[in-house]
C-alpha positions as CSV (number, residue, x, y, z in Angstrom):
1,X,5.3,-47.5,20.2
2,X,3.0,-46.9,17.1
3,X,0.8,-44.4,19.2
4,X,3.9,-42.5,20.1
5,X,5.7,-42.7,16.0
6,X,2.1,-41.4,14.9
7,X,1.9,-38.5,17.4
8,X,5.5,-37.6,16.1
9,X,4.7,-37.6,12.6
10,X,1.3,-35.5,13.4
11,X,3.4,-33.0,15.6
12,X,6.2,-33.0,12.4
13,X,3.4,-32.3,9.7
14,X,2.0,-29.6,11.7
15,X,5.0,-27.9,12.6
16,X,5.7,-27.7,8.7
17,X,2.4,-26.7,7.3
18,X,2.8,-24.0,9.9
19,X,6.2,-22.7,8.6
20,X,4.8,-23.2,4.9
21,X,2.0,-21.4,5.6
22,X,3.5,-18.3,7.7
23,X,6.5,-18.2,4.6
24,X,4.0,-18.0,2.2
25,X,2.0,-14.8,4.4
26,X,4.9,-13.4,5.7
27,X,4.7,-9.7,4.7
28,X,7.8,-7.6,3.6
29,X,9.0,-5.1,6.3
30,X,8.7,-1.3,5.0
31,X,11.5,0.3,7.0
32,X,10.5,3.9,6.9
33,X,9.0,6.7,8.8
34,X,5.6,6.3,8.6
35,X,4.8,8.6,11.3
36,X,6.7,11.3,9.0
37,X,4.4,10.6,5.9
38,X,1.4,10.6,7.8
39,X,2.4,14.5,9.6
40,X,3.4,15.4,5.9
41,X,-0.2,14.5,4.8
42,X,-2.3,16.2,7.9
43,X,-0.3,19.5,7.2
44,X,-1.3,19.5,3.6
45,X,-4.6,17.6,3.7
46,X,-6.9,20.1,4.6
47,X,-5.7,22.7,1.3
48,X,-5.9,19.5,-0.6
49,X,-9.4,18.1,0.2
50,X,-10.2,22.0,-0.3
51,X,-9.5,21.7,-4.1
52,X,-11.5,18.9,-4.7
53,X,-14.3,19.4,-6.7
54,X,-16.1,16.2,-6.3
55,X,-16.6,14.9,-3.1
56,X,-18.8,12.5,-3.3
57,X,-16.8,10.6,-5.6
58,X,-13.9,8.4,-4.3
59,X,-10.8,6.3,-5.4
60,X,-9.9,4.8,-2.9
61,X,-12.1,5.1,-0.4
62,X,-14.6,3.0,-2.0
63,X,-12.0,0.1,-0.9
64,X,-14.1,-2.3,0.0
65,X,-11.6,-3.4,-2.1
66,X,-8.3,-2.9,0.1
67,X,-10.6,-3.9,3.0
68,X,-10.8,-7.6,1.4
69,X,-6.8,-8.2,0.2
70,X,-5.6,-11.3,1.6
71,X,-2.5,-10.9,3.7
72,X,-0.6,-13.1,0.3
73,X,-2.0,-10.3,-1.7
74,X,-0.7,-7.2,0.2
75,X,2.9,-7.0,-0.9
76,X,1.5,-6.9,-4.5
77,X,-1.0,-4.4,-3.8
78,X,1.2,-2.1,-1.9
79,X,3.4,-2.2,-4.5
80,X,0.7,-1.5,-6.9
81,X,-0.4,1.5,-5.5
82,X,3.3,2.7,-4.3
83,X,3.4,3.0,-8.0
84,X,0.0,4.3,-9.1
85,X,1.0,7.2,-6.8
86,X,4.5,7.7,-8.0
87,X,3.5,7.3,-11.9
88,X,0.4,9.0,-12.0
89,X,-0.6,11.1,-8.8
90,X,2.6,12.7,-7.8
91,X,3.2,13.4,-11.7
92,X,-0.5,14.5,-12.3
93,X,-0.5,16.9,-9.6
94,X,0.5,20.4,-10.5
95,X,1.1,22.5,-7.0
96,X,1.5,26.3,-6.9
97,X,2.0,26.4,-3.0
98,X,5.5,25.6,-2.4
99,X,5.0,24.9,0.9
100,X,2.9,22.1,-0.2
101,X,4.8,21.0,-3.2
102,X,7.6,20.3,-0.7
103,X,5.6,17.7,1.8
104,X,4.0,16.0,-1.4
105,X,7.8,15.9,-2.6
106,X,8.7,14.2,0.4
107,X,6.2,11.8,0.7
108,X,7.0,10.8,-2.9
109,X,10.6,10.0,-2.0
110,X,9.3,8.2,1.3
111,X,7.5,6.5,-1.5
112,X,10.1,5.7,-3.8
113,X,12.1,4.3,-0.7
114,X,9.3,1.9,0.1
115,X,9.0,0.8,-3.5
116,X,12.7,-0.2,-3.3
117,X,12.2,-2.6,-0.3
118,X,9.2,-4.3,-2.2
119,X,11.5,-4.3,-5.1
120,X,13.9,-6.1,-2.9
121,X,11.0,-8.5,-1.9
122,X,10.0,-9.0,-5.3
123,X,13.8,-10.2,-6.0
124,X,13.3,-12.7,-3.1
125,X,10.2,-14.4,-4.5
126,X,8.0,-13.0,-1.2
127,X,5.9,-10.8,-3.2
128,X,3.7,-12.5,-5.4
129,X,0.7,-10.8,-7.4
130,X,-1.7,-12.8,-7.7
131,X,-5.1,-11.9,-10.1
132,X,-7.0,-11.0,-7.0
133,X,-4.4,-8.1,-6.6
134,X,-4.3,-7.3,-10.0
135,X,-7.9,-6.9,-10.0
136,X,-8.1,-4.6,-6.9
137,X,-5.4,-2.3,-8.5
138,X,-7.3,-2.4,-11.9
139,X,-9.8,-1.0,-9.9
140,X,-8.5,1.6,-8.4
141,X,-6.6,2.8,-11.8
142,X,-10.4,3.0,-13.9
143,X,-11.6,5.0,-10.8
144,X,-9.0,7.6,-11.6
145,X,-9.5,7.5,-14.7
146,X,-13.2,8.4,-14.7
147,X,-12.2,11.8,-13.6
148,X,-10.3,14.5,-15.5
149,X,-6.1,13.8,-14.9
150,X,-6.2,17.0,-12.4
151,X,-9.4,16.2,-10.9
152,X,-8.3,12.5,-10.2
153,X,-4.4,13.6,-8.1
154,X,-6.1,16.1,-6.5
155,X,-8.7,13.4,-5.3
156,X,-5.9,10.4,-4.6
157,X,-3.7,13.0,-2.8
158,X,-6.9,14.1,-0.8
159,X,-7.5,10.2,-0.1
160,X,-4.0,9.6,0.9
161,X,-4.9,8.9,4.5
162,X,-6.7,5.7,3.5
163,X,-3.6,4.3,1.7
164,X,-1.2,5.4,4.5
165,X,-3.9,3.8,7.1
166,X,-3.8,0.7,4.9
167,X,-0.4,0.3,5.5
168,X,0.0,0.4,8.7
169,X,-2.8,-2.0,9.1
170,X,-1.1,-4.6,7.0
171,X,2.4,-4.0,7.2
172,X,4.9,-4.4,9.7
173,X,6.9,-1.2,9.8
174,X,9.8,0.4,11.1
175,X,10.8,3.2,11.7
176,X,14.1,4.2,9.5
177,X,14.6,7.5,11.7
């Protein structure tokens, strides 16, 4: 009778340090079309990455430091960066090519819709932002800002593939279409 009260309580404790533990990781679900974003980029990425002027330099590429974001971390980040480009990229970036101007102006409002589900998570206490996150965003932000403000958006934009990548790798998405 003890042996089987014991393997109850074991089984119990388990079965809630799982829950805790996958409430505490689970991730906020960007409902968008990723696939969208990602065929905005390719059309534009090749005029972009032709205006840089430093290619050996990187933003976010460098991301050893979005390779090592703990799953509790990547709402915050994503958030984070959903605003670095918003604030600073799209703003910083001055297009002549309307063709172009048009897909950067839709990824930014892809953008903006994504930053108002993690708003929405935020609300719900399942985005937390954590110094780890803060650090890896602080990161990224003195990057840019080594390079001149048109210099630095051309380069993010140019690296935009690494964030969208980033994404899909630690987000579960679907598809709004």
């Amino acid at each position: 009778m003890k042996l089987q009260c014991v393997s109850l309580w074991l089984l119990g404790t388990i079965m809630i340090l799982c829950s805790v533990e996958n409430h505490g990781l689970r991730r906020c679900l960007i409902s968008t079309d990723m696939h969208h974003i990602e065929e905005s980029f390719q059309e534009i990425k090749r005029a972009i990455q032709a205006k840089d002027t430093f290619p050996n330099v990187t933003i976010l590429s460098t991301l050893e430091t979005l390779q090592i974001i703990k799953p509790l971390d990547v709402c915050c980040v994503t958030k984070n960066l959903l605003a670095f480009y918003v604030d600073r990229v799209f703003k910083d970036h001055q297009e002549p090519n309307p063709k172009i101007l048009r897909k950067i102006s839709s990824i930014a409002n892809s953008f903006l819709y994504m930053q108002k589900t993690l708003r929405q998570c935020q609300e719900q206490r399942q985005c937390h932002c954590r110094q780890e996150a803060t650090n890896a965003t602080r990161v990224i932000h003195d990057n840019y800002d080594q390079l001149e403000v048109r210099a630095a958006a051309i380069k993010s934009l140019g690296e935009l593939n690494v964030f969208l990548a980033w994404i899909n790798k630690n987000h579960e998405v679907t598809s709004s279409a």
